[in-house]
C-alpha positions in Angstrom: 33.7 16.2 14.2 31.1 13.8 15.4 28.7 16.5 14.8 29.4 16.1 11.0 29.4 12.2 10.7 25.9 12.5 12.8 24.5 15.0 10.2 26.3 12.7 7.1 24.8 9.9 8.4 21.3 10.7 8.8 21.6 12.5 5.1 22.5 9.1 4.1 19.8 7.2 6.2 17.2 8.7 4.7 18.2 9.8 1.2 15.4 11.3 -1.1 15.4 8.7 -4.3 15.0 9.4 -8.1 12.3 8.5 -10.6 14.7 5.9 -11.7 15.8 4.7 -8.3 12.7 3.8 -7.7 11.8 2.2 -10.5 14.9 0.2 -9.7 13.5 -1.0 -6.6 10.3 -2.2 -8.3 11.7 -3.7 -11.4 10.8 -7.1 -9.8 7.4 -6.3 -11.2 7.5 -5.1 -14.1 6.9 -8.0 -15.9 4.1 -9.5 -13.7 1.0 -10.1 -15.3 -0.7 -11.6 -11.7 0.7 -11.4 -7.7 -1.5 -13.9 -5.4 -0.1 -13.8 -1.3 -1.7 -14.3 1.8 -1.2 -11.2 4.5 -1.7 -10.8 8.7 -2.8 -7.1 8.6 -3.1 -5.0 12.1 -5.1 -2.0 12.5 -3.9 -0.5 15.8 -6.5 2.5 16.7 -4.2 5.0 18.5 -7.0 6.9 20.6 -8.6 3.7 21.9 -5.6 2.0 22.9 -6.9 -1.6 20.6 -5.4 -3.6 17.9 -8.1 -5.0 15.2 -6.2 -8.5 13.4 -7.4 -9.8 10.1 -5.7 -11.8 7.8 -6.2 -13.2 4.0 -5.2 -13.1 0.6 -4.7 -10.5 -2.0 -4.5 -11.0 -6.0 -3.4 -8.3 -8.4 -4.3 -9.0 -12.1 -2.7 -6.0 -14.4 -3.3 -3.6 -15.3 -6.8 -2.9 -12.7 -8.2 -6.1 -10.9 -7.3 -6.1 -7.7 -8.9 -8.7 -4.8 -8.1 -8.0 -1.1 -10.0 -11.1 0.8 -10.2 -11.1 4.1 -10.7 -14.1 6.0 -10.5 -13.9 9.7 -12.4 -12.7 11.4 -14.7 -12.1 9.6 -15.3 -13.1 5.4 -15.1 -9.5 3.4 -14.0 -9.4 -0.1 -12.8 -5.8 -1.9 -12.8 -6.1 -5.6 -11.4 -2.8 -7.3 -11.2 -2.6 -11.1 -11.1 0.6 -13.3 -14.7 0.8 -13.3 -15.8 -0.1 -9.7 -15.0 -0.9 -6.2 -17.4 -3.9 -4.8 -17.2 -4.7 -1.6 -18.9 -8.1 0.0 -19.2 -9.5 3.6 -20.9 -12.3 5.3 -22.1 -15.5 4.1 -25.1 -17.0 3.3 -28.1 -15.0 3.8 -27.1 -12.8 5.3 -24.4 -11.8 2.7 -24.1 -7.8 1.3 -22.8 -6.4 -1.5 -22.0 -2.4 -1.8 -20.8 -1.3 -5.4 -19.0 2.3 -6.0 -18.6 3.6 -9.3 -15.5 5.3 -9.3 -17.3 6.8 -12.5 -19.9 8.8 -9.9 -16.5 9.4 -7.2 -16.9 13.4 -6.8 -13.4 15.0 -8.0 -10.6 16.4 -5.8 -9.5 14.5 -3.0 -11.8 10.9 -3.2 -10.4 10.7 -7.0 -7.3 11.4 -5.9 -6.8 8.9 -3.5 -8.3 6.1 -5.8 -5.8 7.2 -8.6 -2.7 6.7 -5.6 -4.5 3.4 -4.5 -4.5 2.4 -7.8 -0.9 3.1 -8.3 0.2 1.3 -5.0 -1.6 -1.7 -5.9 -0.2 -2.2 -9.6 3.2 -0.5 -7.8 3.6 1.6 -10.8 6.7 3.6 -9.9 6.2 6.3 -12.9 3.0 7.2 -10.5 4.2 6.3 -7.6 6.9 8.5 -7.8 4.6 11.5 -9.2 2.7 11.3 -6.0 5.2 10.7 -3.7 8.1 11.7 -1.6 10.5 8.6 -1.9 13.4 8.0 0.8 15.5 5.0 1.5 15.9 4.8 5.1 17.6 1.1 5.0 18.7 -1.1 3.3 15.6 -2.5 1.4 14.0 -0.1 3.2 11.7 2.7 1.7 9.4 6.0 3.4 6.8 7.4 1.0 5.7 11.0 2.1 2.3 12.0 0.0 3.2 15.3 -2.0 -0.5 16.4 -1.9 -1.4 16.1 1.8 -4.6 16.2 1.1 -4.8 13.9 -1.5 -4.2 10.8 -0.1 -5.6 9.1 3.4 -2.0 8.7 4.8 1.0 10.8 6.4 3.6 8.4 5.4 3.9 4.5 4.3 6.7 2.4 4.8 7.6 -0.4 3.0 10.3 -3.5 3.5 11.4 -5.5 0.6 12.3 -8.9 1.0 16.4 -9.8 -0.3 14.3 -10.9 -3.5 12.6 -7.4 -3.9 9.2 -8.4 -3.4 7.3 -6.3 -1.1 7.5 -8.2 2.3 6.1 -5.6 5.0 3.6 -2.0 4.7 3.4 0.5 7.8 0.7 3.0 6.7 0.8 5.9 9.0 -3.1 7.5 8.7 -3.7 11.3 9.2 -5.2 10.1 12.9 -1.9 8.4 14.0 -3.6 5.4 13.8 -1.0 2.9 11.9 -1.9 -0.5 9.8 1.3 -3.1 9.2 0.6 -5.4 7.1 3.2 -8.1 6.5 3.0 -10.3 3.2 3.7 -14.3 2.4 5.3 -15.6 -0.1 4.4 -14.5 -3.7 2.7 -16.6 -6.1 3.7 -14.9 -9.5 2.8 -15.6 -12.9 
């Protein structure tokens, strides 16, 4: 008998969702034509025992301009739009900017992965949900398992919502073990 309610249970826990669950659990933005929020994101290198801190802010502009700027500790800015990915660091003169055509990516797996990037980012559930795996584990609570394991630079992400259903925390768990959390402000939305 308790064998039953354990195996019940943990069907429940972590119970695979539909297209249109999840499309439930992102309906807080649909409608969003811009997402700005700052974020504390930690890189924790599993091999060398060490914990890497940066924080920022992000902006999302639909349908393809996304901003990731880190602040601390030190100035990098990643601009991705559907054309290109720039990346900048430092200040002053001694400033750099690298620029990727994603025009010029080689097919397979680097496409892939920018297509799923671009998907997260936007949190477009149609292609989230034709990437991924989707279980809830809790409530507001969500694994997503790549379907292509190759595809994608990740074994699994987490994600908590917040009782509003904006995205609050990300666990991304890399092929190396190595783990990045990022946890999220308060959404300015317009």
């Amino acid at each position: 008998m308790i064998l039953a309610v354990i195996l019940c249970f943990s069907q429940w826990a972590s119970a695979s969702m539909t297209q249109s669950e999840v499309a439930k659990m992102l309906h807080r933005y649909e409608s969003v034509k811009s997402i700005e929020a700052s974020f504390t994101q930690v890189k924790t290198l599993k091999d060398m025992n060490m914990s890497i801190k940066s924080s920022g802010t992000f902006k999302i502009t639909r349908p393809n301009q996304i901003l990731w700027k880190i602040k601390e500790p030190a100035p990098v800015s990643i601009i991705i739009s559907a054309q290109e990915i720039k990346i900048q660091s430092g200040q002053g003169t001694g400033a750099q900017t690298e620029i990727y055509k994603l025009s010029s990516l080689p097919s397979g797996k680097m496409a892939k992965s920018m297509s799923g990037l671009m998907a997260w980012l936007n949190l477009d559930s149609k292609e989230i949900y034709k990437n991924y795996d989707v279980t809830s584990t809790e409530k507001n609570q969500y694994v997503f398992t790549p379907k292509d394991k190759d595809a994608q630079g990740f074994k699994t992400l987490g994600m908590t919502l917040d009782n509003k259903g904006f995205v609050k925390k990300i666990k991304m768990v890399e092929i190396s073990d190595d783990t990045i959390d990022i946890e999220f402000g308060s959404p300015k939305i317009w």
